[in-house]
Every structure is written in structure tokens, then in C-alpha cells.
C-alpha positions in Angstrom: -3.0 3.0 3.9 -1.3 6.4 4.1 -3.9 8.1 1.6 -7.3 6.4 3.9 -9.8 8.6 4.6 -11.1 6.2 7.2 -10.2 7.9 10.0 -12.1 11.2 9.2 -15.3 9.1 8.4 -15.3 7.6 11.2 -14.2 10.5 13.7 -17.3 12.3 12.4 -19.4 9.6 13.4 -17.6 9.4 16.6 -18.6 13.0 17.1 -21.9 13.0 16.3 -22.7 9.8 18.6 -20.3 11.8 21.4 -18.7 8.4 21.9 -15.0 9.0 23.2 -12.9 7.2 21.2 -10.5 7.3 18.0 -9.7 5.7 14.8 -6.0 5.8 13.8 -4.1 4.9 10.9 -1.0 2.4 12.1 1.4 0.8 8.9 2.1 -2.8 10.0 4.5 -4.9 7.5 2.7 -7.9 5.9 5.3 -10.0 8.1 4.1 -8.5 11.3 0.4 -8.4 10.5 -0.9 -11.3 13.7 1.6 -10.1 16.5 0.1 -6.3 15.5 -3.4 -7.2 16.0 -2.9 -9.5 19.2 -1.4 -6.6 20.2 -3.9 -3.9 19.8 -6.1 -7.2 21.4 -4.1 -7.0 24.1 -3.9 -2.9 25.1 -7.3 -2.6 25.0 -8.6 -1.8 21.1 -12.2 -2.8 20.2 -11.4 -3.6 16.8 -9.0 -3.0 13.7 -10.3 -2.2 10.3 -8.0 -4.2 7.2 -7.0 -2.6 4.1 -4.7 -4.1 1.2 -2.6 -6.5 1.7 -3.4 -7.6 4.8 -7.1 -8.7 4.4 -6.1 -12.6 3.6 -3.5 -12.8 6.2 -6.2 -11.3 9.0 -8.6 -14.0 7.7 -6.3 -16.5 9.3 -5.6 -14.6 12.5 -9.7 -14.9 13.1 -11.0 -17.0 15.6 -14.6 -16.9 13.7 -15.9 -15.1 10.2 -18.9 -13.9 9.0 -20.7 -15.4 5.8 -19.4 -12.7 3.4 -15.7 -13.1 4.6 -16.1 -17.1 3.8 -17.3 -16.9 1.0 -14.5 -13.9 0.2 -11.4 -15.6 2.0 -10.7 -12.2 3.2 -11.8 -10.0 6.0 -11.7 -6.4 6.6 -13.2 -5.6 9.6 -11.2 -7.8 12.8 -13.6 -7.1 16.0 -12.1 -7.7 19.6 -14.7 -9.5 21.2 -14.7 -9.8 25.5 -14.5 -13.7 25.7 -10.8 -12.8 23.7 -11.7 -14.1 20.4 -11.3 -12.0 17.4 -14.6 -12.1 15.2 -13.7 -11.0 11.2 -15.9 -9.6 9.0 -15.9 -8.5 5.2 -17.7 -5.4 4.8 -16.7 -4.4 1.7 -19.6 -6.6 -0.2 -22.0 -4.7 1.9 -20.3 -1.5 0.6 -20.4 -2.5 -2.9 -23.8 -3.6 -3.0 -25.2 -0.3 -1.4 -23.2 1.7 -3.4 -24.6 -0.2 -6.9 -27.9 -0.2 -5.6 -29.3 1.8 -8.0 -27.5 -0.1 -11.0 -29.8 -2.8 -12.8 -27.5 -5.6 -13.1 -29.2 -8.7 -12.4 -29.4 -11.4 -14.8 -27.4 -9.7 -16.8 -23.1 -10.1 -17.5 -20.6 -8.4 -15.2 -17.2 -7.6 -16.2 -14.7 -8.0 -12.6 -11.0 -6.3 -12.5 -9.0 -8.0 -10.3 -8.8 -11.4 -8.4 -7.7 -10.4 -5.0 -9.7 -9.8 -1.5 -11.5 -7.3 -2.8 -13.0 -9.1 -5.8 -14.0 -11.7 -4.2 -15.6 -9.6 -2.0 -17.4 -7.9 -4.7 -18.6 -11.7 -6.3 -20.9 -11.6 -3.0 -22.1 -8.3 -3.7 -22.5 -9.1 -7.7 -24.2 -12.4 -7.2 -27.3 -11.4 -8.7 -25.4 -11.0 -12.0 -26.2 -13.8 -14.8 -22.7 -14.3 -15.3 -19.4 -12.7 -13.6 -16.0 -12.2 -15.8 -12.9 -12.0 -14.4 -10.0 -10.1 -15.9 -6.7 -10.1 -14.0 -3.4 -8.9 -15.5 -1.9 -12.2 -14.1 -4.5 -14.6 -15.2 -5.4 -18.1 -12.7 -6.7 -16.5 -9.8 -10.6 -17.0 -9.2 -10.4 -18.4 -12.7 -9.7 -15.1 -14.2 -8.5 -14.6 -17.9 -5.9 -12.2 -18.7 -6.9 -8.6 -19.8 -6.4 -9.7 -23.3 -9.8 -10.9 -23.0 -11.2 -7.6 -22.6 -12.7 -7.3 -25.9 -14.7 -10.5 -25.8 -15.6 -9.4 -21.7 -16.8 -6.2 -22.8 -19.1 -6.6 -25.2 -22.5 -7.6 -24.1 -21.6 -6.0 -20.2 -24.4 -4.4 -18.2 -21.2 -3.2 -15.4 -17.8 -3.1 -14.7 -16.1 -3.1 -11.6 -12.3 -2.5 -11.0 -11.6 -4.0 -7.9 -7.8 -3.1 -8.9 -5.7 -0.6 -6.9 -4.4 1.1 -10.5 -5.6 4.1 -10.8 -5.4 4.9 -7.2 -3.3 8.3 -6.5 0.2 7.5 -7.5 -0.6 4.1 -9.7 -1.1 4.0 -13.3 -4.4 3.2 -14.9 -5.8 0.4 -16.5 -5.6 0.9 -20.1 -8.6 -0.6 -21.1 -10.7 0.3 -24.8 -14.1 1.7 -23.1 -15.8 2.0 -26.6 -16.1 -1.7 -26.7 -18.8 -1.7 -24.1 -22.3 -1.0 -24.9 -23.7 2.7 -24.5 -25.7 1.4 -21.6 -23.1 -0.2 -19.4 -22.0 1.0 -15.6 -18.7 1.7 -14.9 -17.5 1.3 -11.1 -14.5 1.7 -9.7 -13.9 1.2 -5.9 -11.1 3.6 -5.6 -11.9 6.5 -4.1 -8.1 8.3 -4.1 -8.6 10.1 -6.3 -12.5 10.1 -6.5 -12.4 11.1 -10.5 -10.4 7.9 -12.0 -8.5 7.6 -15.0 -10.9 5.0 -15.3 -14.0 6.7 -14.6 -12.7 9.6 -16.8 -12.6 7.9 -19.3 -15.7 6.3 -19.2 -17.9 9.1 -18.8 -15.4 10.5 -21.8 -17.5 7.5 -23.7 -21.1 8.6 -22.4 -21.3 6.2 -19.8 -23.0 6.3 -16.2 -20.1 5.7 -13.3 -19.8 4.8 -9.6 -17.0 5.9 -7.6 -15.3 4.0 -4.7 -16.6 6.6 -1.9 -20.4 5.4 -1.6 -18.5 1.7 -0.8 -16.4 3.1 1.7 -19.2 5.2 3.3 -21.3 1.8 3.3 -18.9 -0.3 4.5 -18.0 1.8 7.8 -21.4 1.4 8.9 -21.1 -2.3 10.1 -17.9 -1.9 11.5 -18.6 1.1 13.4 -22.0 -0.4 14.8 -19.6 -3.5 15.7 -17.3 -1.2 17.6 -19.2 1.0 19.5 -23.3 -0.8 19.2 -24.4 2.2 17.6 -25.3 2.2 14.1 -24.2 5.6 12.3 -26.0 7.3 9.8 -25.5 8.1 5.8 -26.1 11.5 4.7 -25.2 13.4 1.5 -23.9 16.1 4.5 -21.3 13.4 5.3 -20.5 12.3 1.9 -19.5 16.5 0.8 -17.5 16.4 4.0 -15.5 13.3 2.9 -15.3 14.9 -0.6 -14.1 18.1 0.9 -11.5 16.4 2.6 -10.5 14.7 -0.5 -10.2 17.9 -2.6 -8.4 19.3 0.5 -5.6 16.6 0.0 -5.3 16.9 -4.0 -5.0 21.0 -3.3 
């Protein structure tokens, strides 16, 4: 939460539409997670974007969810609608589906990290795969094997996709064998703090073509913000430096 760089996307979208309003970072305890958004409801917010852990638990304070976050179990995006119901959306498929757009996957095996929100999430956005494994250092969840499996996971893989927060500024890194993939596989990881991974270090170490986690944040704020304000914001590789700049600014 404290390293999101949410709130400078979407104040230069907030600038460039000359819409007065602002997007603020606010730490709420898992415990306190419903009486905070009834009461950002209640003074007046239009909506509340979700990060990690509170995406399940702002499921369950929805009044009604989109198609991604049903199929997810999680939202990310909690929208304060004028009759007073809160409407939940998961954007983060969106994200990750733009942001692989230019990765040939389909009908071909995906290797998942992680079992939480966010993966399932990304099973919407990876549906065109011909077959989804999921890894999980605590195996059980979403049917997942345990990381032991990587080797037989690995093998034949067109993509990965850490959906994990290791490797995110302060965390360790998966410690995964990246030669065991095939010279031709993608390797995505949605963190974006830092934007160079451990993992994606690594992999492009081994040869391989990588995605980073800032094209699915990028893509993901677009539905929120046009479900905030009814304007839909623009993508540009202008916005993109700016958010790397600011990310490079906060490593200096």
C-alpha cells in the first residue's frame, strides 16, 4: 500500500481531464476493512480502489459485482453508486490481459504463481491458455501444487505469471530454476515495485522476453477511473515514462 504509485497515475489523469478531485492513499487494518469503506460511502467518496489483502474481504462488502470479480472472488475497484449501493469490480484481469496482449499464449500451457485474488484474477485474463498451472508455496488453494512442481510446470510453458508479492521492494524473490523453461517462453511478473524483478532479472539473465507489472497497473486504472469520474483516460508511452520516472525517483 505504502509503495503504490496509484495515486500519481491517477492525479495525472485527473489533470489532464481538469476534473477537481484526488486519489489518496489511506492504510485500513484487514479488521476494519467494511466500517472504512461505509465510511468513505458516507462523506462523500466516489469510489475506493483495493490492493492486497483486502480485495476478498471488499468482495463481501459489495452490494453487486462485475463478471471478472465473480469469477475472481475478489474485487479491486469498490464504486459508490447514488442509489447507496457499492458496485465491485476486478480490474486487474483487464490489466493483465492488455498488458500480455502482445504475448501468443493461446492454446498453449501457462505456468500461474500464486493462488490468491490476484491469480484468480489473472485465470480470467489467461483463459485462452490450453492449460493453466498453478504453483503456490502453500499448495490447496485454486488446486495449486507446491513449487516443488516447478520442474514438471516449466517445461513445455509458453508464459509465466507471478501473481506473488515476493519480489516486490523489501520481499525476497522466488527462487525458481528459469533454465528449465523453453527458450521461447514469456516471463510476467505483476509487480511493478521495483519495475526490474529479481524475477524478471533473472529471466532475461536466461534470454527470455519479460513483462513487467506497470502496463497492468496502467490498464487497470482505466476502468476505474472512467467508473469514477465518466471519463475514460488515455494510455500513452508519455504517461508510462512519467510513472517510470517516479519509480526511479523512489529507488534514488
Amino acid at each position: 500500500m505504502a509503495q503504490s504509485l496509484s495515486p500519481r497515475l491517477h492525479g495525472v489523469w485527473l489533470a489532464e481531464h481538469g476534473i477537481d478531485g484526488a486519489y489518496v492513499k489511506l492504510p485500513v487494518r484487514p479488521e476494519d476493512v467494511s466500517v472504512a469503506i461505509r465510511g468513505l460511502q458516507r462523506i462523500g467518496f466516489a469510489g475506493v480502489s483495493v490492493t492486497v489483502p483486502h480485495k476478498e474481504a471488499a468482495f463481501a462488502v459489495a452490494h453487486r459485482v462485475d463478471e471478472a470479480a465473480r469469477a475472481a472472488g475478489a474485487v479491486n475497484q469498490l464504486v459508490f453508486r447514488d442509489d447507496g449501493e457499492i458496485e465491485g469490480l476486478n480490474t486487474d484481469a483487464t490489466g493483465l490481459a492488455a498488458s500480455l496482449a502482445e504475448v501468443d499464449f493461446a492454446g498453449k500451457p501457462v505456468v500461474l504463481l500464486g493462488a490468491g485474488g490476484a491469480a484468480r484474477a489473472a485465470r480470467v485474463a489467461l483463459k485462452g491458455a490450453r492449460e493453466i498451472r498453478v504453483l503456490n508455496r502453500t499448495p490447496g488453494r485454486l488446486g495449486a501444487l507446491g513449487l516443488a512442481h516447478w520442474a514438471d510446470a516449466a517445461k513445455d510453458a509458453a508464459l509465466v505469471v507471478n501473481t506473488t508479492g515476493a519480489g516486490m521492494k523489501g520481499t525476497p524473490s522466488l527462487d525458481l530454476d528459469l533454465t528449465l523453461l523453453p527458450k521461447t517462453a514469456v516471463v510476467c511478473d505483476i509487480v511493478y515495485n521495483p519495475l526490474h524483478t529479481p524475477l524478471l532479472k533473472q529471466a532475461r539473465g536466461q534470454g527470455l522476453k519479460t513483462v513487467d507489472g506497470l502496463g497492468m497497473l496502467i490498464h487497470q486504472a482505466v476502468p476505474a477511473f472512467r467508473a469514477f469520474y465518466g471519463v475514460e483516460p488515455k494510455v500513452t508511452p508519455a504517461l508510462r515514462r512519467a510513472l517510470e520516472e517516479a519509480l526511479e525517483g523512489a529507488l534514488a
